[in-house]
Structure formats: C-alpha cells, structure tokens
N, C-alpha and C positions, 0 to 999 in steps of 0.2 A: 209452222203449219197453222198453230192457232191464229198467228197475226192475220192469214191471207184467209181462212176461214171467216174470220170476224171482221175483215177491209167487203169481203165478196155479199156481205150480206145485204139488201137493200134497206131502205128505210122504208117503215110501214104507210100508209096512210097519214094516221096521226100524227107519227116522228117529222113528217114534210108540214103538217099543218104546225105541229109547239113551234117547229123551228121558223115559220112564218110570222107566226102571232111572237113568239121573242122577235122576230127582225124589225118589227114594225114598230116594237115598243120600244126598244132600242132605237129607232128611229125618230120618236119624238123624245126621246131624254137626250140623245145627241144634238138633237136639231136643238132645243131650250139653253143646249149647253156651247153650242160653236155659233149659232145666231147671234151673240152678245160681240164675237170679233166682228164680222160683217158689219153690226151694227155700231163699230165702236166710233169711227168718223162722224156720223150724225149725233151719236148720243153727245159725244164729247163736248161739240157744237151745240147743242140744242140743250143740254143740260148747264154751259158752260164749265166744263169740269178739265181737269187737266189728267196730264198721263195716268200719275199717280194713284189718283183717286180714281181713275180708271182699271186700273191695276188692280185695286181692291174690289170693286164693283165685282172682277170677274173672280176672283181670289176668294171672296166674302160665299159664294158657293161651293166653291171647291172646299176648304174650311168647317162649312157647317156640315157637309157631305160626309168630309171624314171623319169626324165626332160623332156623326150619327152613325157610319160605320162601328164606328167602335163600340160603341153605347148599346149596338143592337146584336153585336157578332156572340154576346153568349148565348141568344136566345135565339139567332140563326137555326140551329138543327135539332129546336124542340116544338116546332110549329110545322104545320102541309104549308111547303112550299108556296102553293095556291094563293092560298091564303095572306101570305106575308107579302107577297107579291103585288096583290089587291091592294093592301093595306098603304103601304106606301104609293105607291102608284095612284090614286084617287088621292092622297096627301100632296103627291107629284103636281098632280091636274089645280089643285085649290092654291098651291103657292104660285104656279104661271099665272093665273086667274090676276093673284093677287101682284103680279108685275106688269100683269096688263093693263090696271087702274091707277097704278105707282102715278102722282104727280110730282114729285120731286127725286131729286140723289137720293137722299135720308132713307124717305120711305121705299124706294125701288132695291137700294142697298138690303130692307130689312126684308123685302121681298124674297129677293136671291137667298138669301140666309135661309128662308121657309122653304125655298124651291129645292136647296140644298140638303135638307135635313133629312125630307124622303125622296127625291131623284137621286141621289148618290148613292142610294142602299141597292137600286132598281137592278143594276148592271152586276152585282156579285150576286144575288138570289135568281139570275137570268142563268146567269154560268154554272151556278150549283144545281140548275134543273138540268142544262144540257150534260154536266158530268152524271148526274142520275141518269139522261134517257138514253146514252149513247157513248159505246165502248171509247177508249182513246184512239182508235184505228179509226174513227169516225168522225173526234174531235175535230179537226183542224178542217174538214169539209164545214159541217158544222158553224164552225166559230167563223170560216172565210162566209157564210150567209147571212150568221145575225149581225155581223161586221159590216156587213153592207150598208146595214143604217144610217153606217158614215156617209158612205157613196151617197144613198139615196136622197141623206136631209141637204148635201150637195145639191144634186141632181136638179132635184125638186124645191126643197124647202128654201133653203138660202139665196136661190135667185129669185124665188115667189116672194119671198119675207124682205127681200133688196128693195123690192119693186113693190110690194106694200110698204116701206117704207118711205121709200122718194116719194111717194103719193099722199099718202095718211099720216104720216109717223110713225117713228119706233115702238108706240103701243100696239099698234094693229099685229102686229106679228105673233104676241106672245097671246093675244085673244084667238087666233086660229091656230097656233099650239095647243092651249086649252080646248078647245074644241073640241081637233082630230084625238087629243091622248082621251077626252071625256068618250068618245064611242069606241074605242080601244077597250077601257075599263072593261066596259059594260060586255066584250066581245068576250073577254079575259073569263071575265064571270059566268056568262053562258054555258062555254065553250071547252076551258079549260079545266081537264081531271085532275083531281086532287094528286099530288106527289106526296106521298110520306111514308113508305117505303124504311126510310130512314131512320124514321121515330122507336124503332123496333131495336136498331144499331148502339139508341144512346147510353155511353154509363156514367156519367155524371149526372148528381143530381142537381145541384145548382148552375147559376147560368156563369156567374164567375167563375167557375169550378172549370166549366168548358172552356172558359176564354184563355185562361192560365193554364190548362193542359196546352191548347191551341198553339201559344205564345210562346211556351218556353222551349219548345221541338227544336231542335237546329235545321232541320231542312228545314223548316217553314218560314223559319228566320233568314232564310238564304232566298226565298222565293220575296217576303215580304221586302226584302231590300233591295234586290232586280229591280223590283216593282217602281219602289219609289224613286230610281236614280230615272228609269225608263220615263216613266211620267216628269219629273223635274225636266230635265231635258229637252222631250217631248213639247210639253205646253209651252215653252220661255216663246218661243217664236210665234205662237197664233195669235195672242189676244190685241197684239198690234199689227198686224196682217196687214187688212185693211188701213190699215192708216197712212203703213209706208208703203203701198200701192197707189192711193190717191197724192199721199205729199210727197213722194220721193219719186218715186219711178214715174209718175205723172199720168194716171189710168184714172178714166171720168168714171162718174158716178154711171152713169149709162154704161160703159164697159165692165163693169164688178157683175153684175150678174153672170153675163155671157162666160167671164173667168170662173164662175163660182161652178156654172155650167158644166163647161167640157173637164175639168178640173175633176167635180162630180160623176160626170159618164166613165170617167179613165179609170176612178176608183172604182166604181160600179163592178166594170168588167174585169177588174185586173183580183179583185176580194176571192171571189170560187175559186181562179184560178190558184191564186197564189194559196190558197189553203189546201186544196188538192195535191198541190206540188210539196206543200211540207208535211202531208201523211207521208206521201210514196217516194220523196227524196230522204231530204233531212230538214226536222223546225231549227235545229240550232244553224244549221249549215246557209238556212233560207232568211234568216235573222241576223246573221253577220254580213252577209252579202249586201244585205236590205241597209242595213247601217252603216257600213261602209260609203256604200252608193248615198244616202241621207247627210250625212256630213260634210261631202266632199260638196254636192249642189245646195245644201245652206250657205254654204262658206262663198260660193259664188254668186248666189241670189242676196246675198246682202250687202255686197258690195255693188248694186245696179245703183246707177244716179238714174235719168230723165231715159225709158227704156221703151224701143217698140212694141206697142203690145204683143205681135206673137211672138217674140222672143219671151217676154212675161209669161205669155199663157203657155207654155212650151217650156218652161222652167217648171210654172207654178205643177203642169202635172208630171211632171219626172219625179219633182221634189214631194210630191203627197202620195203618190203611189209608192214611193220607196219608205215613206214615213209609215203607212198603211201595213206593207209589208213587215213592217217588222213586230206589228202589234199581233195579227194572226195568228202568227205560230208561238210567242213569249204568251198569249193567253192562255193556248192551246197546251205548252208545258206548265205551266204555273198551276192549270186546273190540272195535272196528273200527281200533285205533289202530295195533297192532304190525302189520305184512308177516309170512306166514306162515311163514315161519324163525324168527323171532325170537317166534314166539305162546305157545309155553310157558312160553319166560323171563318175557316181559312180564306172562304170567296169575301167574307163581308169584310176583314180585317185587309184584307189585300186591296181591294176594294177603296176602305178608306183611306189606306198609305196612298194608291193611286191620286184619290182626290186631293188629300193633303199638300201632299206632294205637287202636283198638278198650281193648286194654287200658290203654295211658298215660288214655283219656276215665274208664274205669272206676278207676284208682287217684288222679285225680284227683277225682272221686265219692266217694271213701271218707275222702280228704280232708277234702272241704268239709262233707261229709254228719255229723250231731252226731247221737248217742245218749245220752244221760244213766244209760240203762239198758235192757237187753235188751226192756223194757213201752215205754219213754218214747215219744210220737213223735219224729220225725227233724225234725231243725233244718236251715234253708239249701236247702233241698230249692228254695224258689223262685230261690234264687242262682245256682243249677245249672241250671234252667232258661233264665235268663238268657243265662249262659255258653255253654250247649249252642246255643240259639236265635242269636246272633251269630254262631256258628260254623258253623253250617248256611245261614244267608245271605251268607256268602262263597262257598259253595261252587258260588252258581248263579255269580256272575262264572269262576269256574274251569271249570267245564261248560259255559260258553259258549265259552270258548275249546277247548276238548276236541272241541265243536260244530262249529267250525272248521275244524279240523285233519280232522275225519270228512267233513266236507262233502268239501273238497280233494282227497279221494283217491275218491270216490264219481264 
C-alpha cells in the first residue's frame, strides 16, 4: 500500500524543473564524453595517431575521472550538494575550454585528463540529488529522464558536433560544449536550492573515516563491482564506433550524422519509457532482457563487412536502445543500495569504478582493435565483441544479487 501511495504521488513543480536542470547537465558531460568516438576518424587522421593512442585519448578521461572519484567520495556527504555540484561543473566547463584550444595529442591528452578530474564526479553528485529528492518508486521515472542526456547529446549534439566538424575541425565542437555547459553553470547557481538535508545524517568525523565505512560494507562492494563489469563491457565497443562504420561497413562521412541522428531519437523515446516500465514491472527483470537482447546484436553487428546503410542504421538503433535499457534501471538499483549518510560516497565511488572501468574496456579496445593504416579497415573488431558480450552476461548474475539486497530493505 506504501509502494502505490508513494508511485501515485506527483512530482511537484520543482521535482520536474531539478530533474530538468540534471538532464541537461548530464547532457553536456555525456555529449564531452561520447563526442570523442564520433570524432575519432578525423582526430586519428588529423592528428596522425593510431588506434592505440586513440584508445588512451578516450581512457586518459575515464581514468582521471575515477581518481577523482575516489579522491573526492570522503568529502561527497559533508558539503550541499549544490554546491559540490557547481564546483566541479565550472571545473567541467574550463577543462573542455582547454581541449578546445589543445593544438597537439600531448596537450589535448593532458586536456582530457582536466576534463576528467571534474566531469567524472558530475554524474554521481547528479544521482545522490535524485536519491535525495525522490522516493525509489520514482527513481527509475527519474533516472529514464536525466538518462536522456544520452538520447538528446545523440539527437542534437553529435550530429551538430559531426557537422561542425567536417566543416571547422574537431576543435569547434568542444568550444560549443563549453559554451552551452558555461550557461548551464550559471542556471545551476541561480536556480538551484541548496540540498543538504543530509549534513544532519553525518557520523563520521573525518573524510577517510566515511570512505572506509563506505568501502568496507559488503552490499556496497556488490554494487561497486556490477558497476564496474557493466561499464568494462559497456564502453569496449564505442570508442571505435565510428571508425568501423566509415572503414568497414563503408558509411560516408556525410551518412554519420543522419545515423547519430535517428539512433539519438530511438533513444530519446524509448529512456521514459523504459524507466517507467522498470518502476511498475521489474529493474532486474528489464535489465536481463536488455542484455540479453545487447549481446546477441553486438555479436552480429560486428561481424558486418561493406553494409547497406539502413541495415546499419536499423542495427545501430536496436543495438543502443537495448544497451540504453540496461543502464536505467542498474542505476536506478544501485542508487537504492547506500542508507542516506553514506549516498554521496557510495554515488561518487561508484561513479569512479564506472569511469575506471569504462576507460581500462576502452584501452583494452585499442589494444585488440588493428589498423594497418589510418584508410585500412579495423581488425578483431569481432573479438571485441565477443569479449564485451561475456562480460555484459556476468553482469545479470551480479544485478541479481544487487536485486537482492534492494528487495531486503524495501
């Protein structure tokens, strides 16, 4: 009876505006962070650089993101929310700044590294507001709208940022990143009431003190390692996207937007739904399905050689929407795990194993992934899928027991 009292109730005003202002802001730290596959064809080319070193490019983020994670998760739930939020986020905005001026690999690498240190912390102090503002019966509505971020930096950004790209270069994109996230900031600050609620909850006095309570939990250690297989997994396959779409499958440069496109709208529409459906179904029920279905069309989209586009673009969104799907509702449990003392650490630690993790999938990518020459197609691309695909069907056994643990305290 509590469930359906606490489903029935509406969002107020404000609850539709945070959850806006997170979707948008989520929208340019996704956009900063899936820009760099779209863009990896030309950088490659234009930088002269190979897989590899490509691999790190997008890794050397992921990386500094989760160190920062970690480095900040004691001090997560003894600051307003608001405020921490700001903080990195305006640090967010000055490292894109500084990858929009990058003139070399070197210094664009040490870019990403800046970009990294405070956009990686963005996405777990996003999630520790929504578990503050909104019961778990709400969550996964919720998390299916700031998730849209993905859909929308699709939608909009990545075909915008394609097509500033063929025209201007790869710099221009991350100069109108900075921009949009620069009056974001300023919206943040206006707009947004302080959260700290929390601060009242804390019993440790030190910020190690919290990290190591945090750390040592066994549920949490069960959530933190979902996490990081979910992310490994997850990223092995984007940060070369693009590349075996123009060298393998044979999709012009002119075509990549339109795919980034409808790809973007599928996602768009399909985030509410699919978060809706795993309040009032089931998140773990909606997350094996999701996975299942994710593995089986990797496994056949990486074996395409020379492919008609809408068979591609007909692929591409089966296969993101079912990847999409499974992030929704694994958020949505993962944020029901920590006690609200302990919500920022657990978002910011979790957080960073995501990035980590994310990046170790992606430098393994670069790895396995063969280029003969900056034209050549990409070798092992089906290997990777392989790899990626195993590792994404561990992860429902891990999500069930996450399941678990969420059920217990419900």
């Amino acid at each position: 009876m509590k469930e359906q009292i606490q489903q029935s109730v509406p969002f107020t005003g404000y609850q539709k505006f945070v959850v806006f202002l997170l979707a948008i802001t989520q929208f340019t730290v996704v956009l900063d962070f899936m820009v760099m596959s779209p863009l990896g064809d030309i950088m490659m080319k234009t930088l002269k650089i190979t897989t590899a070193q490509f691999g790190v490019a997008v890794s050397a983020y992921a990386f500094s993101a989760g160190i920062s994670g970690l480095l900040t998760a004691g001090f997560a739930d003894k600051f307003d929310r608001k405020k921490l939020l700001l903080f990195f986020y305006i640090g967010f905005v000055i490292g894109t700044l500084f990858c929009a001026i990058a003139p070399t690999y070197e210094l664009l690498l040490l870019a990403r590294i800046v970009t990294g240190l405070f956009g990686g912390v963005i996405g777990s102090i996003s999630m520790a507001i929504v578990a503050d503002l909104f019961s778990l019966q709400q969550r996964g509505k919720v998390m299916g709208f700031v998730q849209m971020g993905f859909g929308v930096s699709q939608v909009l950004g990545i075909p915008i940022g394609l097509y500033i790209a063929n025209k201007w270069g790869w710099h221009i994109p991350f100069f109108w990143i900075a921009i949009m996230a620069g009056i974001i900031a300023t919206i943040l600050s206006l707009k947004l009431k302080p959260i700290n609620e929390h601060l009242s909850l804390q019993r440790e006095k030190s910020a190690f003190e919290h990290l190591w309570h945090t750390i040592i939990q066994k549920e949490h250690r069960t959530g933190f390692l979902a996490t990081a297989l979910l992310s490994t997994g997850g990223f092995m396959m984007m940060p070369f996207g693009t590349a075996f779409a123009i060298n393998n499958l044979k999709i012009t440069a002119d075509q990549l937007p339109f795919l980034f496109l409808v790809t973007g709208i599928a996602t768009l529409f399909s985030m509410p739904f699919i978060g809706k459906l795993s309040d009032t179904v089931s998140k773990f029920k909606i997350f094996a399905i999701a996975t299942i279905l994710a593995t089986v069309v990797i496994n056949i989209y990486a074996h395409y050689s020379a492919t008609p586009f809408w068979i591609v673009l007909l692929t591409n969104v089966f296969m993101m929407v079912c990847i999409m799907s499974r992030m929704v509702p694994s958020t949505a449990l993962a944020s029901a795990i920590p006690l609200p003392p302990d919500r920022g650490a657990f978002m910011s630690i979790n957080s960073s194993l995501q990035q980590m993790a994310g990046g170790f999938g992606a430098m393994i990518a670069g790895m396995i992934i063969v280029q003969k020459n900056n034209f050549a197609p990409l070798e092992h691309y089906d290997i990777l899928a392989m790899i990626a695909s195993s590792i994404m069907l561990l992860t429902i056994y891990l999500m069930y027991r996450v399941n678990k643990i969420v059920e217990k305290k419900i």
